[in-house]
C-alpha atoms as a printed R data frame, in Angstrom:
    type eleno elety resid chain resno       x       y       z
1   ATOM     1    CA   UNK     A     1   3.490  -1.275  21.381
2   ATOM     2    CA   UNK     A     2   1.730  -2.716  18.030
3   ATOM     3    CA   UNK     A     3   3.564  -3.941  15.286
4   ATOM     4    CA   UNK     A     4   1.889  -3.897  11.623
5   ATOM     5    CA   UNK     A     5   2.786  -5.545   8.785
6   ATOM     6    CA   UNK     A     6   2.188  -5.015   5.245
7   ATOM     7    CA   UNK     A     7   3.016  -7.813   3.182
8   ATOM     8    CA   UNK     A     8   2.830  -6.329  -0.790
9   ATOM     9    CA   UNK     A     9   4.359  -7.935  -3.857
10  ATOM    10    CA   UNK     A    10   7.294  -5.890  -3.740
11  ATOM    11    CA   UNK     A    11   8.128  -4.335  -0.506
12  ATOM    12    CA   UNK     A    12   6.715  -4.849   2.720
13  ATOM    13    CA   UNK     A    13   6.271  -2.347   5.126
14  ATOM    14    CA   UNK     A    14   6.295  -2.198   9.039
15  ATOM    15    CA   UNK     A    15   5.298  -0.050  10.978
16  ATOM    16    CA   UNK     A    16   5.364   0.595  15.487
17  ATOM    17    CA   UNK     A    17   2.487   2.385  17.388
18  ATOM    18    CA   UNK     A    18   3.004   3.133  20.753
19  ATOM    19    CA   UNK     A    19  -0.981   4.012  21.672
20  ATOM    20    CA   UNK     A    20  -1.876   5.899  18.224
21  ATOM    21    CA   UNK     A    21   1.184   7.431  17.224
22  ATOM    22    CA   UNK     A    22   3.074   6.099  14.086
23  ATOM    23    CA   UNK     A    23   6.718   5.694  16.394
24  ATOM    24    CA   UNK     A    24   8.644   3.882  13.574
25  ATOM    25    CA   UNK     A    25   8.251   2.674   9.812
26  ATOM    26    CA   UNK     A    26  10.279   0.962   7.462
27  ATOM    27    CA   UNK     A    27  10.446  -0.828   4.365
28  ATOM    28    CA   UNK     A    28  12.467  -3.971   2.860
29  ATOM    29    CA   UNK     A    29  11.901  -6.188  -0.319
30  ATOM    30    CA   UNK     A    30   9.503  -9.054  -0.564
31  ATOM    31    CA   UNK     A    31  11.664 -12.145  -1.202
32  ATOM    32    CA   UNK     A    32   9.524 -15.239  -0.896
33  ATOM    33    CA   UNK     A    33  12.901 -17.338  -0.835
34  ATOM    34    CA   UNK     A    34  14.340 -15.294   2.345
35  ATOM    35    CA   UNK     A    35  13.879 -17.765   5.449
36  ATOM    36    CA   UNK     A    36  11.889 -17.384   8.728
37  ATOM    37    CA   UNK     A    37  15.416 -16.635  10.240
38  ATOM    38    CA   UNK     A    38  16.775 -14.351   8.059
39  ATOM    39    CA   UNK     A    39  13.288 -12.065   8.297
40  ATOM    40    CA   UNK     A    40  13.613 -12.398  12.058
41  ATOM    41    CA   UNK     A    41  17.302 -11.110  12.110
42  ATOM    42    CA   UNK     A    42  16.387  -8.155   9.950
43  ATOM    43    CA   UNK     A    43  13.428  -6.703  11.700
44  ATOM    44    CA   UNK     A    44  15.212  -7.111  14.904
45  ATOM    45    CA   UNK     A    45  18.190  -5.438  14.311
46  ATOM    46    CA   UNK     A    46  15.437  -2.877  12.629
47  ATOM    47    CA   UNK     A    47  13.633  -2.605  15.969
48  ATOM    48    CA   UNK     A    48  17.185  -2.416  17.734
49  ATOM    49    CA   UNK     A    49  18.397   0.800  15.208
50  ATOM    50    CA   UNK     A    50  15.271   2.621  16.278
51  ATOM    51    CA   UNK     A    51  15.975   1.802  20.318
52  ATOM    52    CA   UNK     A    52  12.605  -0.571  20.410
53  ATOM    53    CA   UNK     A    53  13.300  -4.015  22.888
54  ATOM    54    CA   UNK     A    54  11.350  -6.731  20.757
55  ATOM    55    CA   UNK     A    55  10.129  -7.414  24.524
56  ATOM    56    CA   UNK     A    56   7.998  -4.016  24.273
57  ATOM    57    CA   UNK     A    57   5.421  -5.285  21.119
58  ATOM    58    CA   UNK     A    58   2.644  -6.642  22.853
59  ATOM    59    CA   UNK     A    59   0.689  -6.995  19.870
60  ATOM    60    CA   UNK     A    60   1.444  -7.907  16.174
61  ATOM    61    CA   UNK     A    61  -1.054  -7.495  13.017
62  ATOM    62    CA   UNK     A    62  -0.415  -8.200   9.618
63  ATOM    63    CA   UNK     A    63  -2.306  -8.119   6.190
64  ATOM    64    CA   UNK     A    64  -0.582 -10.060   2.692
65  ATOM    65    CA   UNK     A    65  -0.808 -11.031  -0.243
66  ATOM    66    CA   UNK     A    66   1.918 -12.839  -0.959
67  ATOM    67    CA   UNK     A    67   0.458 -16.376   0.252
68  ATOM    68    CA   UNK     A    68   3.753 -17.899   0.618
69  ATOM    69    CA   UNK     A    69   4.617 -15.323   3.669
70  ATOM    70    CA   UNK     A    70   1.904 -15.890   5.694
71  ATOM    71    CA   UNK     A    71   3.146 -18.892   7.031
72  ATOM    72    CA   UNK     A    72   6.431 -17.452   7.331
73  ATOM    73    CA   UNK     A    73   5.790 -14.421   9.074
74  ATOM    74    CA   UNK     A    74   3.650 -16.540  11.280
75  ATOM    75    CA   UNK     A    75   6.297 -18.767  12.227
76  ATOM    76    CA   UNK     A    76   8.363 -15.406  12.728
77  ATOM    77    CA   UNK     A    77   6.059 -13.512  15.070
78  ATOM    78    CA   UNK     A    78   5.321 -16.586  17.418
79  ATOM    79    CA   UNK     A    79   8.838 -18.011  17.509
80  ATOM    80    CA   UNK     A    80  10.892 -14.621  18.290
81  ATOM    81    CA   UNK     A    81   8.404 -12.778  19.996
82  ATOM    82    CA   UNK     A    82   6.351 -15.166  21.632
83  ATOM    83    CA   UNK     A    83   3.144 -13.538  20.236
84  ATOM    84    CA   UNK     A    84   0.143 -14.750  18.010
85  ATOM    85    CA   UNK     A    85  -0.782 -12.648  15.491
86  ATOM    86    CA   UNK     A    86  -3.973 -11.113  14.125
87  ATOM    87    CA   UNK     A    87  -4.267 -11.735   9.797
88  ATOM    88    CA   UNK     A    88  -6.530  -9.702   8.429
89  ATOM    89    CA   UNK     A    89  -8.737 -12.654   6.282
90  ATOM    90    CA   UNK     A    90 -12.486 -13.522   6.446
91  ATOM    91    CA   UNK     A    91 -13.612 -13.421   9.755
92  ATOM    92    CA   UNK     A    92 -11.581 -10.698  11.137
93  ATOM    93    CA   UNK     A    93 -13.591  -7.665  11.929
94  ATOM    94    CA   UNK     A    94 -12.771  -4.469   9.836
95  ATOM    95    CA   UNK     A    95 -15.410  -2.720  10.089
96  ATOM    96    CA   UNK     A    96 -15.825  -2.481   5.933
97  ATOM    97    CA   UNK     A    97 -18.583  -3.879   4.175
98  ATOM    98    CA   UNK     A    98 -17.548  -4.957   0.876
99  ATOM    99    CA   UNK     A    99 -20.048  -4.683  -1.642
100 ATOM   100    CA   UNK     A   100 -18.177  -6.746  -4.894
101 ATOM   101    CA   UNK     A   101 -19.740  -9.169  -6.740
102 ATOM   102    CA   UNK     A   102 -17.021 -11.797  -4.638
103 ATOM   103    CA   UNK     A   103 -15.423 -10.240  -1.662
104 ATOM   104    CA   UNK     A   104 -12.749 -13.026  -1.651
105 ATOM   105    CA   UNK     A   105 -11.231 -11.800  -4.299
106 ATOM   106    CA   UNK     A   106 -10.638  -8.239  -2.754
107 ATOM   107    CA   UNK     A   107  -7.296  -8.124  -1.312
108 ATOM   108    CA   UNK     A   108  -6.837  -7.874   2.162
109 ATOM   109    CA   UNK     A   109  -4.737  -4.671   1.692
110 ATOM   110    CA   UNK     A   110  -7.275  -2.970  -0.082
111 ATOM   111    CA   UNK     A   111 -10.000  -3.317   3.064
112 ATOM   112    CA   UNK     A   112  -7.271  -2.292   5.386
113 ATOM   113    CA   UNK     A   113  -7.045   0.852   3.375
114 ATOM   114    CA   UNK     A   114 -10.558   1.304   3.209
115 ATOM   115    CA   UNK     A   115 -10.743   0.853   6.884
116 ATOM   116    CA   UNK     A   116  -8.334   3.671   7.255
117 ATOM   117    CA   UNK     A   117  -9.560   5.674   4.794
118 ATOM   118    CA   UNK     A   118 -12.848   5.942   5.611
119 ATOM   119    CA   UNK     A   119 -11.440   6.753   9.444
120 ATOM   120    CA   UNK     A   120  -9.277   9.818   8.808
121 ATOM   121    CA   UNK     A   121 -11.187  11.327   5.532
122 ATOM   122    CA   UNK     A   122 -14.900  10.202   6.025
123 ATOM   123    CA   UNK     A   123 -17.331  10.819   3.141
124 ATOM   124    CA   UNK     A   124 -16.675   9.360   0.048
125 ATOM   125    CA   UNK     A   125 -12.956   8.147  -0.492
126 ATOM   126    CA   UNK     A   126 -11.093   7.100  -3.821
127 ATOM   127    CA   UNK     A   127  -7.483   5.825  -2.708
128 ATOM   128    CA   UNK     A   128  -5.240   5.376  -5.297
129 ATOM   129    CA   UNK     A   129  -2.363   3.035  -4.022
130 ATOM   130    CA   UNK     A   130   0.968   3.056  -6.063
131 ATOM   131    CA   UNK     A   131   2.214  -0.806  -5.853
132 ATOM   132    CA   UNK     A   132   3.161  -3.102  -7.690
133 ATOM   133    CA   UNK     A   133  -0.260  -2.588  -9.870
134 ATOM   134    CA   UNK     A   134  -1.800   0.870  -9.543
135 ATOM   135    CA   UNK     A   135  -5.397   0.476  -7.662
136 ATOM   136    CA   UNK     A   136  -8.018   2.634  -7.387
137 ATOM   137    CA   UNK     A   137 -10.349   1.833  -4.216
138 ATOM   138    CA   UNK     A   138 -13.822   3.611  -4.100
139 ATOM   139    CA   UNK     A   139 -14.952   3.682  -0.629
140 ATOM   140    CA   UNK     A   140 -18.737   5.375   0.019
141 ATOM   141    CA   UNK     A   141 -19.358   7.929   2.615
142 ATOM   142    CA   UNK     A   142 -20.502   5.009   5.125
143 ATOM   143    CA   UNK     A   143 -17.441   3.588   4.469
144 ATOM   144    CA   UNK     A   144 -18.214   0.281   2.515
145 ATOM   145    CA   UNK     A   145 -16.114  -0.262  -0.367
146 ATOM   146    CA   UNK     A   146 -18.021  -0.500  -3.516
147 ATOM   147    CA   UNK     A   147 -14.869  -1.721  -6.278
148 ATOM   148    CA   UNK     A   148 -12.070   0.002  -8.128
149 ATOM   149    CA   UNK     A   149 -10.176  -0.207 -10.822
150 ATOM   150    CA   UNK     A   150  -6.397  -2.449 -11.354
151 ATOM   151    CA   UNK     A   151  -3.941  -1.228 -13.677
152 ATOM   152    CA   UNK     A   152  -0.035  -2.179 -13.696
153 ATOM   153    CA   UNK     A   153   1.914  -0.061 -11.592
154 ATOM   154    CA   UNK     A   154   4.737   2.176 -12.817
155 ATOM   155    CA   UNK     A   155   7.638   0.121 -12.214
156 ATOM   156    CA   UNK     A   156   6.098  -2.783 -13.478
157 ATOM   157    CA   UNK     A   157   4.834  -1.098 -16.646
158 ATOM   158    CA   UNK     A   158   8.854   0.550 -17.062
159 ATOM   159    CA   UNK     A   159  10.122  -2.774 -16.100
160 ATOM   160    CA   UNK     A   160   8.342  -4.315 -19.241
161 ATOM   161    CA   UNK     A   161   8.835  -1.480 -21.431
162 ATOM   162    CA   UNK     A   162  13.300  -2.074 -20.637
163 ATOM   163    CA   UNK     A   163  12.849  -5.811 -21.139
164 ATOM   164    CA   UNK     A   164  11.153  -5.939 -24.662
165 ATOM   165    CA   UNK     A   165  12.504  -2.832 -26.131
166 ATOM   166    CA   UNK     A   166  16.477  -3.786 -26.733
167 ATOM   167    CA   UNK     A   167  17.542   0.291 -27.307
168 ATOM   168    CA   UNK     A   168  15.688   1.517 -24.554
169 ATOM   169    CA   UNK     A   169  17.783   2.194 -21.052
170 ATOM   170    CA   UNK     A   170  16.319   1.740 -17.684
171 ATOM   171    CA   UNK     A   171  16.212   5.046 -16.416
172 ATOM   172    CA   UNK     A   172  15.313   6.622 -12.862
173 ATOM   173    CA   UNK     A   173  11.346   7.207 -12.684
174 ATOM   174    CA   UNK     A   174  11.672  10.699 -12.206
175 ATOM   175    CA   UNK     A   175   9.605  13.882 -13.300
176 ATOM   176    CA   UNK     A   176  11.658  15.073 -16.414
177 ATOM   177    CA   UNK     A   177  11.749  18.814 -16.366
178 ATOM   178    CA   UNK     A   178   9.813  18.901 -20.226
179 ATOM   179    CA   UNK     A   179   7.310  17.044 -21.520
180 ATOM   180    CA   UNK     A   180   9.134  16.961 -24.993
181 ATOM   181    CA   UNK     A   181  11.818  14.637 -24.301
182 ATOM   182    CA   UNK     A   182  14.945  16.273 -25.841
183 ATOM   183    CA   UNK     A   183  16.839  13.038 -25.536
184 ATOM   184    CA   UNK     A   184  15.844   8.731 -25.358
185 ATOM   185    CA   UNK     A   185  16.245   9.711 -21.662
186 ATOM   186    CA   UNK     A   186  14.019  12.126 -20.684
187 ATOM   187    CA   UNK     A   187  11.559  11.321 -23.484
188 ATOM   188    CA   UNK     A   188  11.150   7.544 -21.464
189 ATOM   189    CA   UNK     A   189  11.132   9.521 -18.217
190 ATOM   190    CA   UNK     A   190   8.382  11.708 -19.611
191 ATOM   191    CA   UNK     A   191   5.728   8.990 -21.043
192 ATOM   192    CA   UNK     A   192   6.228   6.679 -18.478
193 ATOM   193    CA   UNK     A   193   5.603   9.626 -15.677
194 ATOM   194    CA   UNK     A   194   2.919  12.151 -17.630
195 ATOM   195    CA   UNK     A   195   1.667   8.989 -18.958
196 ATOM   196    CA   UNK     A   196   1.043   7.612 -15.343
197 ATOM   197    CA   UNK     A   197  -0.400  10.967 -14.165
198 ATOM   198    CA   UNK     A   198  -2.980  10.995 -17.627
199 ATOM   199    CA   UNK     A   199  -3.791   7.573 -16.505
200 ATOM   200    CA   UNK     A   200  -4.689   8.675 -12.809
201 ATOM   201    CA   UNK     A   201  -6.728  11.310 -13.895
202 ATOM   202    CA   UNK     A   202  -8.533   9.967 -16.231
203 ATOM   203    CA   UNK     A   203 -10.046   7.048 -14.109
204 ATOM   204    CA   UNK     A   204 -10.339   9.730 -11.092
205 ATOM   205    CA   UNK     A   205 -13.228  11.520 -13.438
206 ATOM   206    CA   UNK     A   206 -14.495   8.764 -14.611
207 ATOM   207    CA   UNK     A   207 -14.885   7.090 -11.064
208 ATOM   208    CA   UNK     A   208 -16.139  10.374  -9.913
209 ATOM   209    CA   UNK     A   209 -19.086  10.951 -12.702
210 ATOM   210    CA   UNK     A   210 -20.225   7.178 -12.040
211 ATOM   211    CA   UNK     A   211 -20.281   8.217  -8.039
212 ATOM   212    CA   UNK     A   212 -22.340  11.263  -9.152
213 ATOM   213    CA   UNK     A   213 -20.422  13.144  -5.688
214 ATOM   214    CA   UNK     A   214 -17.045  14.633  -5.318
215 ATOM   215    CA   UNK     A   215 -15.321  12.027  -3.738
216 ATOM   216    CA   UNK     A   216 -11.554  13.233  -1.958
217 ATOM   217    CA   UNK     A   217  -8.380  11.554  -3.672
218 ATOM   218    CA   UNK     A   218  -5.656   9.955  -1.318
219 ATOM   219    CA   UNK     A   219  -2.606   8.527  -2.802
220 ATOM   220    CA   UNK     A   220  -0.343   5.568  -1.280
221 ATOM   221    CA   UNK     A   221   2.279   3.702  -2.217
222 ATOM   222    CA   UNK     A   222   5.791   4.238  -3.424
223 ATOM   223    CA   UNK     A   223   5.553   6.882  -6.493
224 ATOM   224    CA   UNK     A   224   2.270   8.021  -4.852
225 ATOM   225    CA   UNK     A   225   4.228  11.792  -4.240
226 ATOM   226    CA   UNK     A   226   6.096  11.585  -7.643
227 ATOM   227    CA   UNK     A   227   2.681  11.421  -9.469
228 ATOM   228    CA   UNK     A   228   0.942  14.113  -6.464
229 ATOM   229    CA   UNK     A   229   2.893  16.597  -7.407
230 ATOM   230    CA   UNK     A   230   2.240  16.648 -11.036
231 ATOM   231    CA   UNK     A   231  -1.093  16.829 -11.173
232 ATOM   232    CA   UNK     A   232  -3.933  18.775  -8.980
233 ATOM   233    CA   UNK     A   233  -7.157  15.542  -8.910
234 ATOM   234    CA   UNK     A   234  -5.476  13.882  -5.832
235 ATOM   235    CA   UNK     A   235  -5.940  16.081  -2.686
236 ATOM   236    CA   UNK     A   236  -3.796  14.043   0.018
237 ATOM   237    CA   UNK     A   237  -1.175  11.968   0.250
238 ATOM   238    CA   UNK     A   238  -0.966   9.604   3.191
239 ATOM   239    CA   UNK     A   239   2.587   6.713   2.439
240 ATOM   240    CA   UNK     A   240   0.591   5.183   6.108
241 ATOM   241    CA   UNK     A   241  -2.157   4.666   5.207
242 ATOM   242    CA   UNK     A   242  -2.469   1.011   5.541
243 ATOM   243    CA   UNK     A   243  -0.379   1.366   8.648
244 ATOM   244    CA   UNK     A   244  -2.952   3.246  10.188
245 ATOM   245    CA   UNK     A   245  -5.849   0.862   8.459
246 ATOM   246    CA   UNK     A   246  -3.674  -2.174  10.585
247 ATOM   247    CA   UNK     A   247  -3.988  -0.360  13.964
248 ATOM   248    CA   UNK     A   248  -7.758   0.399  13.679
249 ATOM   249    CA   UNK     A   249  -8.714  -3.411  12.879
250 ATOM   250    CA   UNK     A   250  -6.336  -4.710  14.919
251 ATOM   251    CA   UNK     A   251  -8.319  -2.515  17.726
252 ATOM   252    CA   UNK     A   252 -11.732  -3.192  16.516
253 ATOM   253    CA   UNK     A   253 -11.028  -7.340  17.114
254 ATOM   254    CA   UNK     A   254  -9.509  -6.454  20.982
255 ATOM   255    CA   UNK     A   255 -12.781  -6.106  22.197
């Protein structure tokens, strides 16, 4: 079995593979301050709720970038299950060429899901990942990815939004059933969600006129299916994507 691990600013998420099925996933908060220990204890008593023996992962992969977890998932993966793992960084094949003006600035999640990507929808790819900042990743139909586009994310933009507005509540990021707000409530629950899906496709056309193709739209990340379903420019949803990105590379540097 493969493990992969996606290290985000926020959650991470893991995910199992026995061959190339997707056996297991789950996801816990980032906490830079958790130690190697406590990590350890929760992904194995993960692994043990799911019936997987730690003893069974004969491989490990893992992409961050949170740089303060590398080093502890490191430490994790070779003291408790006796395994060296493969970081996606330079020099690890992904099959992506990555035509930015600096490709070290590109996170490492963002080629994993242009690896993936490119794999399961072939021609060209937009992928629209719903994280802590809401990226856009243009991947051409050879699969090199050519840029994107950064916002903030949703909960990040709602998070500031509660903090420097003293009457305003935090309220669940949910799609309100009108668009005119009939109370503080749903009126927040409506900008912040309509406002999201506005913002989504309005870089979508724009990214597709400077492609001059139709390009297919696949959403990841947490609210990726809140926003989906409110709007008709993304055409898949895929919350593995960078799962699946993990397994290819971590296949493409076995050889």
């Amino acid at each position: 079995m493969l493990l992969a691990v996606d290290i985000g600013n926020t959650d991470i998420t893991l995910g199992v593979f026995a061959a190339d099925e997707l056996k297991a996933t789950w996801n816990i908060s980032t906490d830079i301050h958790r130690e190697v220990d406590e990590y350890a204890a929760l992904l194995l008593n993960l692994l043990h709720h799911r019936s997987i023996d730690a003893a069974d992962i004969k491989g490990i992969i893992f992409c961050s970038v949170v740089p303060p977890l590398i080093a502890i998932f490191n430490k994790l993966f070779t003291e408790y299950f006796c395994l060296a793992p493969l970081l996606v960084e330079s020099g690890v094949k992904t099959g992506v060429r990555i035509r930015a003006d600096n490709p070290r600035e590109v996170g490492a999640d963002r080629i994993v899901n242009t690896a993936a990507a490119h794999h399961l929808y072939r021609g060209p790819v937009i992928v629209t990942d719903f994280g802590t900042a809401t990226t856009f990743d243009v991947v051409s139909k050879e699969g090199d990815y050519l840029g994107g586009v950064i916002a903030p994310g949703i909960t990040t933009s709602a998070e500031a939004l509660f903090t420097r507005a003293a009457m305003l509540p935090r309220v669940e990021l949910v799609s309100p059933k009108h668009v005119i707000g009939a109370n503080t409530i749903a009126a927040m629950q409506s900008g912040i969600v309509y406002g999201y899906v506005g913002l989504v496709e309005g870089i979508v056309s724009r990214l597709q006129k400077e492609l001059g193709e139709k390009a297919t739209v696949v959403a990841t990340g947490g609210f990726a299916e809140l926003i989906a379903k409110e709007t008709e420019v993304i055409d898949s949803v895929n919350p593995n994507l960078t799962l699946v990105g993990l397994r290819l590379i971590y296949q493409m540097n076995q050889a």
